[in-house]
C-alpha positions in Angstrom: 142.3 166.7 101.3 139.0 167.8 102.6 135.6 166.4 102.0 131.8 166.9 102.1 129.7 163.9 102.8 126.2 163.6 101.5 123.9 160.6 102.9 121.0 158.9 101.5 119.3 158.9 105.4 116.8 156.0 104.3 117.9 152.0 105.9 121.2 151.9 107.6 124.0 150.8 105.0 124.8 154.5 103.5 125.2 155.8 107.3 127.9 152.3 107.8 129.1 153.2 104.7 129.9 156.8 105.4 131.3 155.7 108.5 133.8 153.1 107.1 134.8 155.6 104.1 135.6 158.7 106.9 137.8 156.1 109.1 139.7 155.2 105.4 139.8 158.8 104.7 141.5 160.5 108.5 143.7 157.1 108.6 144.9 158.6 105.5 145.4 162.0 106.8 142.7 163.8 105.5 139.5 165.5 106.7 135.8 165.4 106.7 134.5 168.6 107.1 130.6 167.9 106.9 127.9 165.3 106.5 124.5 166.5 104.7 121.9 163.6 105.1 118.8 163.8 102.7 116.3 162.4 105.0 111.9 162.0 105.3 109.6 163.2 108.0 109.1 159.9 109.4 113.4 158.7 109.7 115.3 160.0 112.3 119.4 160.2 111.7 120.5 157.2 114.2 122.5 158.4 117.0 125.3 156.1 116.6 125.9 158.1 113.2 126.1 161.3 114.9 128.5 160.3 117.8 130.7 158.2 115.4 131.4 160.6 112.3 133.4 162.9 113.6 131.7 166.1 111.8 129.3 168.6 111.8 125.8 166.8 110.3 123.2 168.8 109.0 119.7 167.0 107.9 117.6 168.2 104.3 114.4 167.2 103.3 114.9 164.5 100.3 112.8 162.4 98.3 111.9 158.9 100.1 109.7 155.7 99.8 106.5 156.4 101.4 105.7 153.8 104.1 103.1 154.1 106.5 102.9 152.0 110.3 101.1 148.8 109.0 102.5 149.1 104.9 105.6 145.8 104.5 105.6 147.5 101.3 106.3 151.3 100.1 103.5 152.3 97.7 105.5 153.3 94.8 103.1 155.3 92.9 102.0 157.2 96.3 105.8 158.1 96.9 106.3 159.7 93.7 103.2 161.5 94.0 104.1 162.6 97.2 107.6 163.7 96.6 106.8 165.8 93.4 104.3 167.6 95.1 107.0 169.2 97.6 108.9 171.2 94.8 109.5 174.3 97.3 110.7 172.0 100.2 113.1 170.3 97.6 114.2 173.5 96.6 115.3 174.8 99.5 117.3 171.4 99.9 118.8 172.2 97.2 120.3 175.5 97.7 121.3 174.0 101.1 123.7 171.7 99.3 124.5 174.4 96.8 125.4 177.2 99.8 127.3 174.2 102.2 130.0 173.6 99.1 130.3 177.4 98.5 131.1 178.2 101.9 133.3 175.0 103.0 134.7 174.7 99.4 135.4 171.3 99.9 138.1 169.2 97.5 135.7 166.5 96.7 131.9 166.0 97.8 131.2 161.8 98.6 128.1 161.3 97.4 126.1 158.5 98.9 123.0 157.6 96.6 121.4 161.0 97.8 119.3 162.5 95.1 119.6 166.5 96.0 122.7 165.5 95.7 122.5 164.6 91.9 120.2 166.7 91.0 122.2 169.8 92.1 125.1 168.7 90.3 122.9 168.3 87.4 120.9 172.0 87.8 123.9 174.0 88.7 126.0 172.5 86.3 127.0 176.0 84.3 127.7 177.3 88.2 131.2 177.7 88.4 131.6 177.9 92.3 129.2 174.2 92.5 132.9 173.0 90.5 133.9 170.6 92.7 134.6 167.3 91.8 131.7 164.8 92.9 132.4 161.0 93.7 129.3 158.4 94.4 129.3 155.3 96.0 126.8 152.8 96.6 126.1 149.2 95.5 123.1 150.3 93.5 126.1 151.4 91.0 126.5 148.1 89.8 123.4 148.0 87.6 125.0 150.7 85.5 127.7 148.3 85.2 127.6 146.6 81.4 129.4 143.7 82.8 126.7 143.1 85.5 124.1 140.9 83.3 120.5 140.7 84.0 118.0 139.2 82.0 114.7 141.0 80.1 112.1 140.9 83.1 114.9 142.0 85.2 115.8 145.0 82.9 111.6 146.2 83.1 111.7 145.3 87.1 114.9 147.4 87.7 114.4 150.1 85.8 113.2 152.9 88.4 116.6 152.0 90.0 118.8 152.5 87.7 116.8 156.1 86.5 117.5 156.7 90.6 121.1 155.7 90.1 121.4 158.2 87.0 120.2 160.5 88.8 122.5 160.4 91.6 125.2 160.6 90.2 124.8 163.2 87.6 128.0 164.8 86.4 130.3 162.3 88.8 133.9 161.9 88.4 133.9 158.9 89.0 130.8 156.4 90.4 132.3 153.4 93.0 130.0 150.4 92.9 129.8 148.6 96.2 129.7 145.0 95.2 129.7 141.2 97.0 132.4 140.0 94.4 135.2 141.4 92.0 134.2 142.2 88.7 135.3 144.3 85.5 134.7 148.0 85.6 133.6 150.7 82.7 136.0 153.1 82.4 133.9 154.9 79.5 130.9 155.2 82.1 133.6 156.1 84.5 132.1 152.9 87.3 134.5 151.3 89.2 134.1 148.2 91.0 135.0 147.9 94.4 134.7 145.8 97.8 132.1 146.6 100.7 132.9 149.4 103.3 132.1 147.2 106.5 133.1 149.5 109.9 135.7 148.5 111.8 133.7 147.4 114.4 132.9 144.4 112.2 136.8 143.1 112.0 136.9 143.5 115.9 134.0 141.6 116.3 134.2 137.9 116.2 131.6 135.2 115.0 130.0 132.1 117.5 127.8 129.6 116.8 124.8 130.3 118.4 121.0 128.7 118.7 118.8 132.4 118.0 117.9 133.7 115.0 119.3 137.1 114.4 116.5 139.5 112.6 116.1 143.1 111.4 113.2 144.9 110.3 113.1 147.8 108.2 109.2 148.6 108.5 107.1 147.1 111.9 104.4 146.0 109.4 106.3 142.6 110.2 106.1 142.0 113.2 102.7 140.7 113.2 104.0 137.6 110.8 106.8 137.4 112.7 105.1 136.7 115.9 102.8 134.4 114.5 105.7 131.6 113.3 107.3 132.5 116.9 103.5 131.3 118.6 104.0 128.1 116.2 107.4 127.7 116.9 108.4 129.1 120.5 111.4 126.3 120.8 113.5 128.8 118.9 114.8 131.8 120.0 114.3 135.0 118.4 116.5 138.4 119.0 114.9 141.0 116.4 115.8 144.8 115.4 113.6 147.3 113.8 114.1 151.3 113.8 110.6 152.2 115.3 110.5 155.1 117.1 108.8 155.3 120.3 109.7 151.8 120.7 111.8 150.9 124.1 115.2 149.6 123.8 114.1 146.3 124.2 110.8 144.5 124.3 111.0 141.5 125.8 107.5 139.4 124.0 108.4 136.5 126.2 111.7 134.5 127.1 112.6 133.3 123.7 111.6 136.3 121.5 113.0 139.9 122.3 112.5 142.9 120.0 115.7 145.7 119.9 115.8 149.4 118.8 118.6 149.2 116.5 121.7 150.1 117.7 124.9 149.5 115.9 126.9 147.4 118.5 124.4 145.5 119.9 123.6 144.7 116.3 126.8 143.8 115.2 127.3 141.6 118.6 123.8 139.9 117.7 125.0 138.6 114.7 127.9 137.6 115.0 126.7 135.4 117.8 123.4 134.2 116.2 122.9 131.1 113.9 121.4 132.1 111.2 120.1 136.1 109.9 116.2 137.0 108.6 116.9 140.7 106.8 114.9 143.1 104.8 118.2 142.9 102.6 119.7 145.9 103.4 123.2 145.9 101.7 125.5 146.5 104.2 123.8 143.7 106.5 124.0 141.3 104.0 127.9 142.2 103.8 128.0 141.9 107.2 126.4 138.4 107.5 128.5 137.3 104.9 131.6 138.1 106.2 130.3 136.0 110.2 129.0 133.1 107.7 125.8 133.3 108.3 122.9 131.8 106.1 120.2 134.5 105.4 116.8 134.5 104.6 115.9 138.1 102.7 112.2 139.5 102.5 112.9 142.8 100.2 110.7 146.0 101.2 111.3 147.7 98.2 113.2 147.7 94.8 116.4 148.1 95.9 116.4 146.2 98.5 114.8 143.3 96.1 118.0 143.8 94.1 120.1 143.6 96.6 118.9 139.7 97.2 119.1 138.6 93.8 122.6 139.7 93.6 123.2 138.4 97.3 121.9 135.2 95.8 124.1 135.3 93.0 127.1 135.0 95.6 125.9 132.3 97.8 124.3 134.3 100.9 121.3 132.8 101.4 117.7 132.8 99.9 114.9 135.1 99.1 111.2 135.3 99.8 107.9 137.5 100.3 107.9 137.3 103.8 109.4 135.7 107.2 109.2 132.3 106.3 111.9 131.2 109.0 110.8 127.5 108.4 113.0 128.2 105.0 115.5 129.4 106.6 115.9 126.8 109.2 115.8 124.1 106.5 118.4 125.6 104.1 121.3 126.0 107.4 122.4 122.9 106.6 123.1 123.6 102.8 124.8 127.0 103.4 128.2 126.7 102.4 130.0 129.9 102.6 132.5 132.2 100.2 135.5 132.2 101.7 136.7 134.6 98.9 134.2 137.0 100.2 136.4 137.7 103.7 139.9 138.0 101.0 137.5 141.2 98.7 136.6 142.4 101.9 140.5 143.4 103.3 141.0 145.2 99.6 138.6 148.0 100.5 140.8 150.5 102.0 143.7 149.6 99.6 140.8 150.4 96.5 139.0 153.2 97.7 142.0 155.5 99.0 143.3 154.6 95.6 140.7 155.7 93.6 139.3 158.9 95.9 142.6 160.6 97.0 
């Protein structure tokens, strides 16, 4: 079969995810014939994506959280603003997406959390050449899960996500929820549950015990905190990744405390040889620290990403806060105990998802 990938380009985990799902898919004999990643002004597409998926990759404009240099937090209000003023730019995303599955006429289209993506689907539903069967995956997927319970104030505080999930996956087939442990589906809302899609550089990799805290930074408005506990505490090493820009490969602040332009090996290597992990609770990170047993310590940037640690909370990861407190996470080490069932849901992935894609 051939497909067409579409990529939420905001955060790492839907590039990994793509990644791990295009290795399933040629394993299996079949073909990715194109990646379209929805991406802001101010992301680039990370190079290891490019060199590793194995297809042509073509970027759109796509709506985004609006963070600026010194924001830890996306201005909600300002992003929506922002994004609906841009109705031609939007537009002409969309009749890229719209032209791409004309002209490749792909079997199914993988949708990864990208909006266009949804909204395309749900504009040119009456077009009869935009038929082609749409799948979505992402772990966002399980809030539209009736067996996932949440409580009142989490119903209010989630509720932008799960219009965004609605969204993206208008008219699906068939939506995969990415989730930290087995759980019923909903066949009437067509949600399936199903294990994280960690690379394959993750099995091959394998975890030490080591004395540095492993860190990753969505937005460089941390750093600042960060540096201060290092000044207070410069007996413990730091090795910390962030996605700025014109940053160098590696900044070395002083002997104990280096900063790294994220790349995917060296971040996967980092881990796994670290003691413990401080995230912005990115979802496929969290998977990954889960999977080397490490205890975490997860400052949320935005709404998703403040989902993503309650429900990695829920499953024994690690703890949640408002902002690098590593004094936490150094205290709650020795209480991490983890879920070995986690590493067993894991190895069902490919099993799961050729099943319920091919």
């Amino acid at each position: 079969m051939r497909f067409l990938f579409t990529v939420q380009g905001e955060g790492r985990g839907h590039y990994t995810q793509a990644l791990s799902l295009a290795a399933i898919l040629r394993k299996h004999g079949h073909e990715v014939v194109a990646v379209l990643v929805g991406k802001s002004d101010t992301r680039q597409i990370p190079p290891f994506f490019t060199e590793k998926i194995g297809a042509p990759v073509t970027a759109f404009n796509s709506p985004n959280f609006t963070s600026f240099y010194k924001q830890k937090r996306p201005n909600i209000l300002l992003s929506i603003v922002t994004n609906f003023s841009r109705p031609f730019i939007f537009r002409k995303s969309l009749l890229l997406l719209r032209r791409q599955i004309e002209e490749l006429r792909p079997d199914k289209v993988i949708n990864f959390y990208e909006m266009i993506t949804g909204m395309a689907y749900g504009i040119y539903r009456f077009d009869k050449k935009l038929g082609v069967e749409m799948i979505c995956v992402a772990h966002q997927y399980i809030l539209l899960n009736p067996n996932y319970r949440t409580n009142a104030e989490q119903d209010v505080k989630y509720y932008f996500l799960r219009m965004l999930s609605r969204i993206t996956s208008n008219r699906a087939s068939r939506i995969l929820a990415l989730s930290f442990r087995e759980m019923p589906g909903s066949p009437e809302k067509k949600i399936v549950t199903v294990p994280p899609l960690l690379r394959p550089e993750v099995f091959r990799t394998e975890p030490a015990e080591g004395n540095y805290i492993h860190g990753y930074m969505v937005n460089a408005g941390y750093f600042d905190e960060i540096a201060r506990w290092h000044d207070s505490h410069p007996e413990v090493p730091l090795r910390f990744f962030w996605d700025k820009i014109d940053a160098e490969e590696e900044v070395h602040i002083d002997s104990r405390f280096t900063l790294c332009r994220l790349n995917d090996e060296k971040f996967l290597q980092s881990m796994a040889g670290s003691m413990a992990y401080a995230s912005t609770s990115g979802f496929e990170s969290l998977c990954e620290a889960l999977y080397y047993r490490k205890p975490i310590l997860m400052i949320p940037v935005h709404v998703e990403q403040e989902f993503n640690a309650h429900d990695a909370v829920l499953s024994g990861a690690g703890i949640a806060g408002r902002r690098f407190d590593l004094d936490r996470l150094i205290d709650f080490i020795p209480r991490y105990r983890p879920d070995e069932r986690f590493r067993d849901w894991v190895h069902q992935a490919e099993e799961r998802f050729v099943r319920e894609i091919c």
